[in-house]
GUKETOR-467260 format. One record per residue (C-alpha): residue number from 1; residue in three letters; x, y, z. Coordinates in steps of 0.05 Angstrom, whole numbers, plus 5000, padded with zeros to 4 digits. Layout:
REM GUKETOR-467260
n_res_u_v_w
NUM_ALA_X_Y_Z
...
REM end
This chain:
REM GUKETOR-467260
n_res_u_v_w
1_UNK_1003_1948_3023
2_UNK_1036_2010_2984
3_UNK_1062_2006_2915
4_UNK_1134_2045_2913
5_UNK_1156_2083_2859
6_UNK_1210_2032_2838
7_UNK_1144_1971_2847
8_UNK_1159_1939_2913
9_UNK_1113_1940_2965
10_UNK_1122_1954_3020
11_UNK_1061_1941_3088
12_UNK_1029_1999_3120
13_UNK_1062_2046_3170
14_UNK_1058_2018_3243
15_UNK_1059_1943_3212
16_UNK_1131_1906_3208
17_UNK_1145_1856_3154
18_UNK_1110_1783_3162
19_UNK_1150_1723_3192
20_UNK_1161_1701_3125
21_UNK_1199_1768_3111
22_UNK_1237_1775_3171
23_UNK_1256_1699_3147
24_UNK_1288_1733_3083
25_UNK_1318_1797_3121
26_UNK_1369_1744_3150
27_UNK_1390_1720_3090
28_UNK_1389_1649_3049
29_UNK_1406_1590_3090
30_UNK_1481_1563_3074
31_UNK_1479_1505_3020
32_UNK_1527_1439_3027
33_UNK_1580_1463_2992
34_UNK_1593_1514_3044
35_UNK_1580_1469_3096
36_UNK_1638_1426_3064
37_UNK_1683_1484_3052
38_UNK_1676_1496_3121
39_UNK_1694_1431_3147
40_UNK_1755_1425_3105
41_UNK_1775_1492_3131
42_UNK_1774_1460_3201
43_UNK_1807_1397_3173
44_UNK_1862_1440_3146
45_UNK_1874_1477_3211
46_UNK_1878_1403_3249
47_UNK_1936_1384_3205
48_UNK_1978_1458_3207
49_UNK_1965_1443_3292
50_UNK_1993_1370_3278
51_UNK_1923_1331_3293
52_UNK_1924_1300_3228
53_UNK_1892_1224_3255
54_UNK_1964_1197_3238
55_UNK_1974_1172_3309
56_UNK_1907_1131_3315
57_UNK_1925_1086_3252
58_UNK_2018_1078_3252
59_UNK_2026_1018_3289
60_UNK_2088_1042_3323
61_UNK_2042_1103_3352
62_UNK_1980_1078_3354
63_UNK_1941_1075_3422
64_UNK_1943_0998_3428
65_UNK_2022_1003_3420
66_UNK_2029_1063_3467
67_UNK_1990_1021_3521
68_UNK_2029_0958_3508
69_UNK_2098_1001_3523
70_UNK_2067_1035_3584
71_UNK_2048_0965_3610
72_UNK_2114_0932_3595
73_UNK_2147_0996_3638
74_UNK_2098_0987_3693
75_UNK_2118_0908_3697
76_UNK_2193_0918_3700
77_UNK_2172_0972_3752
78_UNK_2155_0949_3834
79_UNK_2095_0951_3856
80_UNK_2062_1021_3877
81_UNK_2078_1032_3950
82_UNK_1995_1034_3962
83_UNK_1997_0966_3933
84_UNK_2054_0934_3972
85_UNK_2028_0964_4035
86_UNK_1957_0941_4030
87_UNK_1982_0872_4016
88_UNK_2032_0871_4077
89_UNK_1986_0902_4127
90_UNK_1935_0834_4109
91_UNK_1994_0792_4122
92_UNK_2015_0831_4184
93_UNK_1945_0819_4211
94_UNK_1944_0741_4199
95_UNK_2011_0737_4233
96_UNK_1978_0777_4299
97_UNK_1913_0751_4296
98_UNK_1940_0677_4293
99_UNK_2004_0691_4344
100_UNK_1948_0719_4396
101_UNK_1902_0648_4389
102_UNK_1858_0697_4359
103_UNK_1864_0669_4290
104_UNK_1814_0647_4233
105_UNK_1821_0596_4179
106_UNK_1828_0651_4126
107_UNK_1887_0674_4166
108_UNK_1914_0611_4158
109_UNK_1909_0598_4081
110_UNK_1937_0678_4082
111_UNK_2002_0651_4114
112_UNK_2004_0586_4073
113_UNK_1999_0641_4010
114_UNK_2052_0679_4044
115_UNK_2102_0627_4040
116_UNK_2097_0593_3986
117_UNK_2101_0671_3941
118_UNK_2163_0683_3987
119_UNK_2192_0615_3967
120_UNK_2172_0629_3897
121_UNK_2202_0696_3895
122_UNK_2276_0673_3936
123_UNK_2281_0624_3869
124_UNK_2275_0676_3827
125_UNK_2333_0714_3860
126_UNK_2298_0757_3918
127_UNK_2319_0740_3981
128_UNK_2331_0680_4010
129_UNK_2291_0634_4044
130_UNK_2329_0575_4080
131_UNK_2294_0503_4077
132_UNK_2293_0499_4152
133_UNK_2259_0561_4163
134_UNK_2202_0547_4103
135_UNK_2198_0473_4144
136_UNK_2190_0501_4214
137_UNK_2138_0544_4180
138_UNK_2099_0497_4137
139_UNK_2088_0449_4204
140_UNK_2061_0502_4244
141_UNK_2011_0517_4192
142_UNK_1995_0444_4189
143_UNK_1997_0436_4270
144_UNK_1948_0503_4265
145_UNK_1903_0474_4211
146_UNK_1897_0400_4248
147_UNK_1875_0444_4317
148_UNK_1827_0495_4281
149_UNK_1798_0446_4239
150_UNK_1787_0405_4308
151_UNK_1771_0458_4356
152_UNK_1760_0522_4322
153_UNK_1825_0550_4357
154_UNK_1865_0574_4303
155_UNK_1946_0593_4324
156_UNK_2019_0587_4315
157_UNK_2062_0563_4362
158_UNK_2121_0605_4391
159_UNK_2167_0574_4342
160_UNK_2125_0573_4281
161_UNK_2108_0650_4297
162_UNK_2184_0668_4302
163_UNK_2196_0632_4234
164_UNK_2140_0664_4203
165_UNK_2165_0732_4222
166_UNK_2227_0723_4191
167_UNK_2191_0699_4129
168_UNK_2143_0759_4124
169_UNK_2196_0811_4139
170_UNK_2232_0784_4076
171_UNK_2173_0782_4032
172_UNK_2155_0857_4057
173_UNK_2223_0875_4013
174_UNK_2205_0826_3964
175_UNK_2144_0868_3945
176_UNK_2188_0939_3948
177_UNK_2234_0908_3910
178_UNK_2215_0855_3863
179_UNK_2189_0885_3792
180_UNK_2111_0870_3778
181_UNK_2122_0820_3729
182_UNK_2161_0770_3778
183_UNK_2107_0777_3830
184_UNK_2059_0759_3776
185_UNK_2093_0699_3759
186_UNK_2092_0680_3839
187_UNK_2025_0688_3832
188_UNK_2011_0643_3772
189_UNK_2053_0588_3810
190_UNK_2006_0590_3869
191_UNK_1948_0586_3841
192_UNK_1975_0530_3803
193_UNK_1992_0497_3869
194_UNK_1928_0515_3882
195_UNK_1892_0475_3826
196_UNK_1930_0411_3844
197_UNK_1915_0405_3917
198_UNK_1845_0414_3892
199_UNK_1846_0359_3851
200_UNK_1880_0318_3905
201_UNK_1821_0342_3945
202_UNK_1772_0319_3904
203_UNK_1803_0258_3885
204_UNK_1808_0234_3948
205_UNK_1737_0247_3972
206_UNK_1719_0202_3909
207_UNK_1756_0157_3930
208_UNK_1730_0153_4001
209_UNK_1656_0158_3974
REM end
């Protein structure tokens, strides 16, 4: 090391400075208060651009309430067409599969669904549904569930399939045209109907046992 004329030192020719001098050359590290001036810079340029946080905490734009809207929209909306068509294309193949003799006993319980949410929706002011045709088809879906349950040979008769036509052909509107919410409700009312011929169920093979 060389002593200059003003009493710095400075290291040998062909020698750089030391990592702990090339640590100084880049200058003192920044301290927390301009760290923090530096953040409420940012803060301050969120709120002239309008992100000021407001929206996360008013309760008239708050997330929760935005979602809440968008959902009460959606219900007074029908059904997306994806929706509608998945759900008539699963009818459309119970009806085949049980007009052919080719049927199945979820087929059957798809049909039994399929009435009673076109019933359902005709009270509600979709459609309508006339009591003989919802007769003609209820006994051909009891006639179908006495054979398969018998003889594995699950169909409707002529009769029962031309009835059952009718009936999915109106529910296929139904779902274009019925908002979400009613086709929820038909949905809560089956499997209400649901729960009580279970318990029927049950209570009667108590009873038996």
């Amino acid at each position: 090391m060389t002593k200059r004329a003003d009493g710095r030192c400075e290291p040998p020719r062909g020698q750089g400075p030391g990592p702990r001098a090339a640590r100084r050359v880049r200058g003192p590290r920044p301290d927390k208060a301009f760290i923090k001036t530096g953040r409420r810079a940012k803060a301050r340029k969120k709120c002239r651009a309008g992100d000021h946080g407001l929206a996360r905490t008013s309760p008239f734009q708050g997330s929760g309430a935005v979602a809440r809207s968008q959902r009460a929209r959606a219900m007074r909306r029908p059904l997306p067409r994806a929706t509608t068509d998945a759900l008539s294309l699963r009818y459309h193949i119970a009806l085949e599969a049980m007009r052919t003799g080719s049927g199945y006993r979820a087929a059957a319980h798809c049909l039994t669904a399929l009435v009673l949410l076109t019933r359902f929706l005709a009270r509600a002011g979709y459609g309508c549904m006339s009591e003989d045709t919802q007769a003609v088809c209820e006994k051909a879906l009891a006639d179908a569930f006495m054979t398969g349950n018998a003889t594995e040979q699950w169909r409707l008769s002529e009769t029962g399939y031309q009835h059952m036509a009718v009936v999915l052909n109106l529910h296929d509107i139904q779902l274009l045209t019925a908002p979400m919410e009613r086709i929820v409700e038909a949905g809560e009312q089956l499997n209400r109907v649901k729960a009580a011929a279970l318990c029927r169920l049950s209570g009667t093979r108590r009873a038996r046992a």
